[in-house]
PDB file of N, CA, C and O in Angstrom:
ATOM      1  N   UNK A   1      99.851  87.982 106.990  1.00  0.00           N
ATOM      2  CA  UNK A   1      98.892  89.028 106.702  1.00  0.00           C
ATOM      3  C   UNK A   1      99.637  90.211 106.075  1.00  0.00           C
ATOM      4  O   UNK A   1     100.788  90.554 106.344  1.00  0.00           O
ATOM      5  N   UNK A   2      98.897  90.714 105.300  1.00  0.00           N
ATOM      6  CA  UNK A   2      99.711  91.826 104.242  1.00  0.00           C
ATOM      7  C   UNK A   2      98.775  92.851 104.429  1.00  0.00           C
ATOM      8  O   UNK A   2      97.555  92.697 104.360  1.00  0.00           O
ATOM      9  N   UNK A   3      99.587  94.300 104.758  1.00  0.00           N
ATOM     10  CA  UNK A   3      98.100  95.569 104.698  1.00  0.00           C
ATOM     11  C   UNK A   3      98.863  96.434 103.099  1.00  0.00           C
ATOM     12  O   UNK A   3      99.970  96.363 102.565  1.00  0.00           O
ATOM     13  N   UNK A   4      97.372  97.334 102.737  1.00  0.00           N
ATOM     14  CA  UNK A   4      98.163  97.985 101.465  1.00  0.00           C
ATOM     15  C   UNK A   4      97.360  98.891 101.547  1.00  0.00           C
ATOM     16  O   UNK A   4      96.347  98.765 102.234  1.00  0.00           O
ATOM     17  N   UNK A   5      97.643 100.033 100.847  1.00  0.00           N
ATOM     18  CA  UNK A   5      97.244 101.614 101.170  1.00  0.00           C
ATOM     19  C   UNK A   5      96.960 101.618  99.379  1.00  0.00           C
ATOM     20  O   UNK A   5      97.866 101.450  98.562  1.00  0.00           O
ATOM     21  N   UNK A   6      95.445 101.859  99.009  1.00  0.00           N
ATOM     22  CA  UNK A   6      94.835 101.984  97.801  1.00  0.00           C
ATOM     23  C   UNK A   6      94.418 103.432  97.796  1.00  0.00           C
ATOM     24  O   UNK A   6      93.732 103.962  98.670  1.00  0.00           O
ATOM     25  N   UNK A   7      94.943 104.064  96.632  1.00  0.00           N
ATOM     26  CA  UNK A   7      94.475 105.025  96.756  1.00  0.00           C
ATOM     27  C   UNK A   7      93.936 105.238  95.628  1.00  0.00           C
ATOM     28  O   UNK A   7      94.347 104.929  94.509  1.00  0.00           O
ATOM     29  N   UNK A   8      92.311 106.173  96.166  1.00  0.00           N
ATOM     30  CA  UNK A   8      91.230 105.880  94.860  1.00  0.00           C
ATOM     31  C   UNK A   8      90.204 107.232  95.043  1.00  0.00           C
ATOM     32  O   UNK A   8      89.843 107.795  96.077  1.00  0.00           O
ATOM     33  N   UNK A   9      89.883 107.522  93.611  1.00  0.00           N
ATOM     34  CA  UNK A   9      89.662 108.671  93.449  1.00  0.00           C
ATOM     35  C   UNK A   9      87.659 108.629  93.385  1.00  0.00           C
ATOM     36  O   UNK A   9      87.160 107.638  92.852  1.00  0.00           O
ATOM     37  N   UNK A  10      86.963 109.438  93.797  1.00  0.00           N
ATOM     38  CA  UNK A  10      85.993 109.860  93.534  1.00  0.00           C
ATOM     39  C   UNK A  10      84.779 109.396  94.686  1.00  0.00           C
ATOM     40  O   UNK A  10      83.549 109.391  94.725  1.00  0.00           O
ATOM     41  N   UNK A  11      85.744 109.070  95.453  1.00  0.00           N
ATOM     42  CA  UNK A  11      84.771 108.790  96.926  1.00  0.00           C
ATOM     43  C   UNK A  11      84.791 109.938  97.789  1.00  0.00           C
ATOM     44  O   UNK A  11      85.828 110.556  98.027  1.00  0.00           O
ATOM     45  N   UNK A  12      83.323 110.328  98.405  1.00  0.00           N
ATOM     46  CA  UNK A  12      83.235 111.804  98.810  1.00  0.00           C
ATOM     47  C   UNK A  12      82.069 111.404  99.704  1.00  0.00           C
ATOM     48  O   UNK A  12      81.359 112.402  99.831  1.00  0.00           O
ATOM     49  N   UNK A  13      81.551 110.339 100.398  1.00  0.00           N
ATOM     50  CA  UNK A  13      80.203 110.225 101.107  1.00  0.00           C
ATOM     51  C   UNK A  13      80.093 109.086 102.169  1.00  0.00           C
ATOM     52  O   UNK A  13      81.132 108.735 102.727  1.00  0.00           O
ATOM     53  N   UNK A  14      79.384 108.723 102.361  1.00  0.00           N
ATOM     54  CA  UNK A  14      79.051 108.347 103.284  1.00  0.00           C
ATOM     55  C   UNK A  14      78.719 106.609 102.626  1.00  0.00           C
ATOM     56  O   UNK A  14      79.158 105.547 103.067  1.00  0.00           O
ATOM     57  N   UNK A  15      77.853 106.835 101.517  1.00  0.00           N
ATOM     58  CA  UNK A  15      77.575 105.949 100.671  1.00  0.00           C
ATOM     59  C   UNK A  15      79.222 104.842  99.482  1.00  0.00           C
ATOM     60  O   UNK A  15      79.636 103.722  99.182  1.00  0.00           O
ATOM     61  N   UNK A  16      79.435 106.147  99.332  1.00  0.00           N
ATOM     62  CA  UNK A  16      80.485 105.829  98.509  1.00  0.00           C
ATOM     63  C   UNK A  16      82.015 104.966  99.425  1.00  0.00           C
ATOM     64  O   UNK A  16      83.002 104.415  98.939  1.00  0.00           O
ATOM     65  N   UNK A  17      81.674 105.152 100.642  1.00  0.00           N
ATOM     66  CA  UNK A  17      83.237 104.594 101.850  1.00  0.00           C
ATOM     67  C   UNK A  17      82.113 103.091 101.565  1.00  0.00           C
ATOM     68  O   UNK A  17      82.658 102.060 101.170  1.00  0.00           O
ATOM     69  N   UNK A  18      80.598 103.100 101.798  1.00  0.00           N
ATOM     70  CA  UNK A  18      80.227 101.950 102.153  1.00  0.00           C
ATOM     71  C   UNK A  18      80.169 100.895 101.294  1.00  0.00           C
ATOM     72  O   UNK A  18      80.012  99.699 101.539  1.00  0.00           O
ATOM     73  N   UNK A  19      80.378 101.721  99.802  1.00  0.00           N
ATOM     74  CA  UNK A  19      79.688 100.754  98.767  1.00  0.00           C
ATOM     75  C   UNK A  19      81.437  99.828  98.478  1.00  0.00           C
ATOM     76  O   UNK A  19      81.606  98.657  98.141  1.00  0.00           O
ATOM     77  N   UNK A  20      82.637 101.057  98.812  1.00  0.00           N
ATOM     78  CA  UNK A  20      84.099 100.092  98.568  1.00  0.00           C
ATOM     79  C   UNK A  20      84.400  98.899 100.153  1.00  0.00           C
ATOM     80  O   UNK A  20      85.209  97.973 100.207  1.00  0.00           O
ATOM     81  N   UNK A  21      83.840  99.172 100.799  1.00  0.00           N
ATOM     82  CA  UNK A  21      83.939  98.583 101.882  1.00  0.00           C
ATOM     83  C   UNK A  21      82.947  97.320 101.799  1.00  0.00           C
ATOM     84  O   UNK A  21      83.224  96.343 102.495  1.00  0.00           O
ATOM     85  N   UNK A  22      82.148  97.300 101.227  1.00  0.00           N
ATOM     86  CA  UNK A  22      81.350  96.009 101.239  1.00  0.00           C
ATOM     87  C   UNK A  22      81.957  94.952 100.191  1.00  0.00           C
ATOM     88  O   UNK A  22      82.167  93.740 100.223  1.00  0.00           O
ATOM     89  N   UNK A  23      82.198  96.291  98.954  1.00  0.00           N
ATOM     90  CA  UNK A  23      83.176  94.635  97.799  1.00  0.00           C
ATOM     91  C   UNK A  23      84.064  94.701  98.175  1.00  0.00           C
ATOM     92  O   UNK A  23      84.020  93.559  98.632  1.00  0.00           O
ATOM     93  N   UNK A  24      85.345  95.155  98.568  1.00  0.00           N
ATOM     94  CA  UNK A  24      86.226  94.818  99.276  1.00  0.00           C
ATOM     95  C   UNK A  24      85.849  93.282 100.230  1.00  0.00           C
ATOM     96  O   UNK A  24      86.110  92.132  99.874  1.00  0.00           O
ATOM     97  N   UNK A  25      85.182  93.713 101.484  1.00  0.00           N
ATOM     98  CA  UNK A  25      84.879  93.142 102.636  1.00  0.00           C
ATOM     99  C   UNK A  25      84.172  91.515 101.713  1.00  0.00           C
ATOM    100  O   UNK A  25      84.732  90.524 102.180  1.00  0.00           O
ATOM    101  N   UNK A  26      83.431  91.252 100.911  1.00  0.00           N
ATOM    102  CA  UNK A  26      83.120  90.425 100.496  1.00  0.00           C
ATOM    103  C   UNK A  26      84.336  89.526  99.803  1.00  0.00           C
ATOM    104  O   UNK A  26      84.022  88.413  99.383  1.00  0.00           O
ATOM    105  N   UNK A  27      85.571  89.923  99.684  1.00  0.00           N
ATOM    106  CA  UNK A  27      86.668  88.988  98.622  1.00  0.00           C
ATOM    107  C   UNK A  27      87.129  88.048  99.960  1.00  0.00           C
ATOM    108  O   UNK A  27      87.654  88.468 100.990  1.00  0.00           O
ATOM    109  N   UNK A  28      86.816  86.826  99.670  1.00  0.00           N
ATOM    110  CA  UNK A  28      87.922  85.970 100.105  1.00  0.00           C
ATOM    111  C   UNK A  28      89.130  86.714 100.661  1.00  0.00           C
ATOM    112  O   UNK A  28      89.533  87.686 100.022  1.00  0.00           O
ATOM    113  N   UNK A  29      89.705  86.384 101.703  1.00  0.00           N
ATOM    114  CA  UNK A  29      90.956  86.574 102.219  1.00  0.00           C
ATOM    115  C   UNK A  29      91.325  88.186 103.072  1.00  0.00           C
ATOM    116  O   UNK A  29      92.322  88.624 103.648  1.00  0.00           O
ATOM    117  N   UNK A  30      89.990  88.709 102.791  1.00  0.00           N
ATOM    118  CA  UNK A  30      90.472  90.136 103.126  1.00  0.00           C
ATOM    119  C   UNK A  30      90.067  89.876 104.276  1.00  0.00           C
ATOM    120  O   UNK A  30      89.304  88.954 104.567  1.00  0.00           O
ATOM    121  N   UNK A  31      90.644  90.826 105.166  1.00  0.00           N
ATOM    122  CA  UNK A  31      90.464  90.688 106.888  1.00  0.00           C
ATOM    123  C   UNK A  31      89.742  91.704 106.903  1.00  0.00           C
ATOM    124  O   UNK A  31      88.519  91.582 106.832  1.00  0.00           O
ATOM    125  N   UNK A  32      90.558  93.366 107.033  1.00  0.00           N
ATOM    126  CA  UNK A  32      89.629  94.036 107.404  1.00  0.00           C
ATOM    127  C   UNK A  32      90.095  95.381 105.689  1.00  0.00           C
ATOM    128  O   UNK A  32      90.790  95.187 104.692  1.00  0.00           O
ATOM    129  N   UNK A  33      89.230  96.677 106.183  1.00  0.00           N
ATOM    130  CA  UNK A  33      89.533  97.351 104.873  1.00  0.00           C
ATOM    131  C   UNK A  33      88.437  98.730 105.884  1.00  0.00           C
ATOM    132  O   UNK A  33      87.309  98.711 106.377  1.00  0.00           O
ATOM    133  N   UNK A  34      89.647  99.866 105.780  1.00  0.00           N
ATOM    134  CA  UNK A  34      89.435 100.995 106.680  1.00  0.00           C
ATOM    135  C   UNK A  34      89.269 102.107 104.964  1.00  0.00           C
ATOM    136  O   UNK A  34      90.213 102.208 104.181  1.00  0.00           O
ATOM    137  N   UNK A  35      88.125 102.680 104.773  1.00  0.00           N
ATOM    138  CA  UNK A  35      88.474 103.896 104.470  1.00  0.00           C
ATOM    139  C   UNK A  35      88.138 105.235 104.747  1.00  0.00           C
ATOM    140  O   UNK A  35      87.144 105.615 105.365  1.00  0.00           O
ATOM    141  N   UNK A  36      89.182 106.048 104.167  1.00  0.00           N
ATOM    142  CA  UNK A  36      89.369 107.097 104.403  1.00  0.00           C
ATOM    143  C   UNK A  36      89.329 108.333 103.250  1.00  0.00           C
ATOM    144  O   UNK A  36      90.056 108.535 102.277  1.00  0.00           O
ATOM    145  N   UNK A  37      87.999 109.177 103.857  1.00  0.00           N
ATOM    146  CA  UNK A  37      87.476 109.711 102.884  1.00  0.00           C
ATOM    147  C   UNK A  37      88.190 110.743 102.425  1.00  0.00           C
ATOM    148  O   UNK A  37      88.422 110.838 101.220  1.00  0.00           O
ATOM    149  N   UNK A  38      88.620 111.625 103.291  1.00  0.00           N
ATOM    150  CA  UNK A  38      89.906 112.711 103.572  1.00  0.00           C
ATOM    151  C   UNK A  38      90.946 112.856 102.763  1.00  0.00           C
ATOM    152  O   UNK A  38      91.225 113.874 102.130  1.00  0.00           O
ATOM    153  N   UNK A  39      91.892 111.210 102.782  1.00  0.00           N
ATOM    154  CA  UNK A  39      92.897 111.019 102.175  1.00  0.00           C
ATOM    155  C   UNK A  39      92.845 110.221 100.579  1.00  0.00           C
ATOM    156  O   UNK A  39      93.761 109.917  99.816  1.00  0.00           O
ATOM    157  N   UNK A  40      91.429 110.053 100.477  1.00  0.00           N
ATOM    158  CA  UNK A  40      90.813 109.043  99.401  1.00  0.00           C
ATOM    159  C   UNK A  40      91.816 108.047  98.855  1.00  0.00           C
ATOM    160  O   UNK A  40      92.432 107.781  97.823  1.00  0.00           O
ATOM    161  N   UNK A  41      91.602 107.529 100.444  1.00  0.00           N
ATOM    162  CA  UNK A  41      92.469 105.700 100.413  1.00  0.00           C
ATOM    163  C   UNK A  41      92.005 105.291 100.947  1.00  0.00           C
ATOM    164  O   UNK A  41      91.329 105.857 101.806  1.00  0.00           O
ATOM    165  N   UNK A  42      92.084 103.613 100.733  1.00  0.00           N
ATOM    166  CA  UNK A  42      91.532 102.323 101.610  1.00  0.00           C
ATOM    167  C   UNK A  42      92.743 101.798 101.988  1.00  0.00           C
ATOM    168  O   UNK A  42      93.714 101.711 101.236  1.00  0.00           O
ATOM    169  N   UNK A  43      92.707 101.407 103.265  1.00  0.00           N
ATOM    170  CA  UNK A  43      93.450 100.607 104.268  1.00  0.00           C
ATOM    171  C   UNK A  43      93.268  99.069 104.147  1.00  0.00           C
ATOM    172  O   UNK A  43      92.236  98.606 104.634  1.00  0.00           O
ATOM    173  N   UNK A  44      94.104  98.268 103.586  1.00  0.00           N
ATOM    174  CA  UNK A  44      93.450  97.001 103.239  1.00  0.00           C
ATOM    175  C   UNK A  44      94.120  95.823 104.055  1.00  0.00           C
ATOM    176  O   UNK A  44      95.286  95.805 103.659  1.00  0.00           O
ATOM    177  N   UNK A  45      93.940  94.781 105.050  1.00  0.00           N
ATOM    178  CA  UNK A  45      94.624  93.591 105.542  1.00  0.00           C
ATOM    179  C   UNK A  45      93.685  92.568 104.979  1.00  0.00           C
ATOM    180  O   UNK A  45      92.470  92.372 105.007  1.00  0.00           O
ATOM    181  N   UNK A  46      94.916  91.899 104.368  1.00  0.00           N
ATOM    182  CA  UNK A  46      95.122  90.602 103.389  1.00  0.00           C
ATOM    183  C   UNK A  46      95.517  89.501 103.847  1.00  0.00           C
ATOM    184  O   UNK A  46      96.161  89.445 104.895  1.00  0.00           O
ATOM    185  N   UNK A  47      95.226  88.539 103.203  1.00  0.00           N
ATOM    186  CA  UNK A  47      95.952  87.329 103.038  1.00  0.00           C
ATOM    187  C   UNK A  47      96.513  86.812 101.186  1.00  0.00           C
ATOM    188  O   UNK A  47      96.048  86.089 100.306  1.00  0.00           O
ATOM    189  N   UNK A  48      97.514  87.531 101.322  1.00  0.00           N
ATOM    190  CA  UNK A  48      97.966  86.981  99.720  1.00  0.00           C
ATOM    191  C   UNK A  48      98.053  85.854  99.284  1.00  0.00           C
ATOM    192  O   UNK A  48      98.437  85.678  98.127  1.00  0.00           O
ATOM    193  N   UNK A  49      97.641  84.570 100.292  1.00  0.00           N
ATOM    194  CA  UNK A  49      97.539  83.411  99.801  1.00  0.00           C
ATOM    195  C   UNK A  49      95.872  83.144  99.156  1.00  0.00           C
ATOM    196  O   UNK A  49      95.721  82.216  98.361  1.00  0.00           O
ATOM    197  N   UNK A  50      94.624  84.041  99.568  1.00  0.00           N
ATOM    198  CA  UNK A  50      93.945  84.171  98.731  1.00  0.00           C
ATOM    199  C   UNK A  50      93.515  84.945  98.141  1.00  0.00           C
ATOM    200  O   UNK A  50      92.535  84.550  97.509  1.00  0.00           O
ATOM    201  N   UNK A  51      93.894  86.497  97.921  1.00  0.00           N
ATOM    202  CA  UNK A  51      93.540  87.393  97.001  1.00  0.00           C
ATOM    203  C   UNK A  51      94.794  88.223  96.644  1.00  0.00           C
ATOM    204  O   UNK A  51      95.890  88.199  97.204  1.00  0.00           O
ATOM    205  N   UNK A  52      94.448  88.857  95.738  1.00  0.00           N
ATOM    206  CA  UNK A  52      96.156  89.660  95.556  1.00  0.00           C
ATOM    207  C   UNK A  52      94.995  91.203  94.742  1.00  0.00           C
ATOM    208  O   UNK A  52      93.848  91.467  94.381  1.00  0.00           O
ATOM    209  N   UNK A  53      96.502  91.828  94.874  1.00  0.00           N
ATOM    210  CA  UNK A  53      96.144  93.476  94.776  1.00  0.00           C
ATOM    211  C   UNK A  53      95.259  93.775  93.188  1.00  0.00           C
ATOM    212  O   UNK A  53      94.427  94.631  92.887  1.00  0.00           O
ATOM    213  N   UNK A  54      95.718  92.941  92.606  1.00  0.00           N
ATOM    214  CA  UNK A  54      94.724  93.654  91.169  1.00  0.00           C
ATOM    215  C   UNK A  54      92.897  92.952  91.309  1.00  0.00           C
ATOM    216  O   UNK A  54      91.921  93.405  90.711  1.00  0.00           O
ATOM    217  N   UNK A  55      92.908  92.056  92.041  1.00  0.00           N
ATOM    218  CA  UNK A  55      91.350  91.739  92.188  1.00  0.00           C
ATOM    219  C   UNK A  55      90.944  92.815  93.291  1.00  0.00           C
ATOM    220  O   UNK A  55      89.789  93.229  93.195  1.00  0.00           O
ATOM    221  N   UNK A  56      91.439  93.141  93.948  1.00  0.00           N
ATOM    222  CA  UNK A  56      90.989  94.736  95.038  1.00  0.00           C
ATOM    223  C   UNK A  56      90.644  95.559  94.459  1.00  0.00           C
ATOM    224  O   UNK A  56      89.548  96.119  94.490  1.00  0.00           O
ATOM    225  N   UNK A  57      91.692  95.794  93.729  1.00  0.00           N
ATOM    226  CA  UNK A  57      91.335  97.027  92.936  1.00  0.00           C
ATOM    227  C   UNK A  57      90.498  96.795  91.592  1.00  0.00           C
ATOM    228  O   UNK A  57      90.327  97.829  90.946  1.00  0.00           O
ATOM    229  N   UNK A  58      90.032  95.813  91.137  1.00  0.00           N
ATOM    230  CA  UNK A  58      88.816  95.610  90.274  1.00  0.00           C
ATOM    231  C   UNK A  58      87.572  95.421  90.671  1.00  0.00           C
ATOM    232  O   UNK A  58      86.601  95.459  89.915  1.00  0.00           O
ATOM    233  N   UNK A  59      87.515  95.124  92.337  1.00  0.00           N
ATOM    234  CA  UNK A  59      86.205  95.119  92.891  1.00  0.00           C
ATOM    235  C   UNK A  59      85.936  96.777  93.083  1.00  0.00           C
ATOM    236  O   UNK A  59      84.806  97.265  93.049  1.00  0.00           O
ATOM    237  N   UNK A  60      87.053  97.480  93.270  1.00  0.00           N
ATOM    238  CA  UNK A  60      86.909  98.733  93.442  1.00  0.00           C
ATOM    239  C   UNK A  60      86.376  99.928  92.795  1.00  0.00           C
ATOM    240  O   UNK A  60      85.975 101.008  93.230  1.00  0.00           O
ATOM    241  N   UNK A  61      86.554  99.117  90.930  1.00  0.00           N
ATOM    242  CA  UNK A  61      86.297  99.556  89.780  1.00  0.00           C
ATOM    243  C   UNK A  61      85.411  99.820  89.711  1.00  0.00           C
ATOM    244  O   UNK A  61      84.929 100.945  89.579  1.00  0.00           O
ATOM    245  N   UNK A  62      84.775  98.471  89.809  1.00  0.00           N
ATOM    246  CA  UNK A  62      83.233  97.969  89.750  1.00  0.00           C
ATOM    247  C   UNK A  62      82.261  98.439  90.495  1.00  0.00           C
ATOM    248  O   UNK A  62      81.122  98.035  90.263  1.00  0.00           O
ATOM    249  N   UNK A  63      82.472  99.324  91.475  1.00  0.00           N
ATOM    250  CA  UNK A  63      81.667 100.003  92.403  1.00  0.00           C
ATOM    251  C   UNK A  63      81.786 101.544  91.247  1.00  0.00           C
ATOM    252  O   UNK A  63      80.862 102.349  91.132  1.00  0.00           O
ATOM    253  N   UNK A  64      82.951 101.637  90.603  1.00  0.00           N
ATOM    254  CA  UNK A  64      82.488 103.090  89.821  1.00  0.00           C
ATOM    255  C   UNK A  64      83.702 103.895  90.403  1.00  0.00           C
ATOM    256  O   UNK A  64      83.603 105.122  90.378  1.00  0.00           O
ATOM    257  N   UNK A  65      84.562 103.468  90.799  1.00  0.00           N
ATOM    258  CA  UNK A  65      85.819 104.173  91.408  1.00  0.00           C
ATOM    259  C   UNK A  65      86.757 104.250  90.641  1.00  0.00           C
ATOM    260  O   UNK A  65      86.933 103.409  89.759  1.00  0.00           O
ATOM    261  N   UNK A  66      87.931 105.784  90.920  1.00  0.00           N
ATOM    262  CA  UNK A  66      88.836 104.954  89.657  1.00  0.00           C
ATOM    263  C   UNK A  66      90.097 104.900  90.782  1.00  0.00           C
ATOM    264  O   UNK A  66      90.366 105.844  91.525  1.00  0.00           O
ATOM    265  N   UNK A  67      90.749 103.733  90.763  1.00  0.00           N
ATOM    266  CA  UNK A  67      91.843 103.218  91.290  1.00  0.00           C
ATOM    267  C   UNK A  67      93.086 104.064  90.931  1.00  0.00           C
ATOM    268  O   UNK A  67      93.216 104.256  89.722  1.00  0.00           O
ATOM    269  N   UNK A  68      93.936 104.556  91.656  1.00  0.00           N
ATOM    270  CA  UNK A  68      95.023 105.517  90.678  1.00  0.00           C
ATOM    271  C   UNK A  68      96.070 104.476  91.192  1.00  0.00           C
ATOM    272  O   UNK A  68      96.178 103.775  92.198  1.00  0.00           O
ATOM    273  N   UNK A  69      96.925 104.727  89.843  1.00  0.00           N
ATOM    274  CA  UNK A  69      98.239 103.533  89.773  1.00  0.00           C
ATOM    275  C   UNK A  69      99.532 104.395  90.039  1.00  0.00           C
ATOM    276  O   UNK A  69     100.640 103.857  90.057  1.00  0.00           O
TER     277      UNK A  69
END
């Protein structure tokens, strides 16, 4: 199990923790995925045998977030 600290810009609600937490929570392999509105990061536990860090962060996109590199 692998955890990773995403840090992503333009989440500010209540809505916005729920909407990265559900595509997150929907990928194959992810265990769990904590965020944090405060520090505007997600807490992510993985399994890198089925997802890896750039599909996280494109589900993340796709909600309207921008991922900082």
């Amino acid at each position: 199990m692998t955890q990773k600290t995403i840090a992503v810009e333009g989440m500010t609600c209540a809505h916005c923790k729920s909407a990265v937490e559900g595509a997150l929570s929907g990928l194959r392999g992810v265990h769990s995925v904590d965020v944090d509105l405060d520090l505007n990061e997600v807490n992510v536990e993985y399994d890198e045998s089925e997802v890896d860090e750039t599909v996280m962060k494109k589900a993340i996109e796709n909600q309207g977030y921008d991922v900082k590199h």
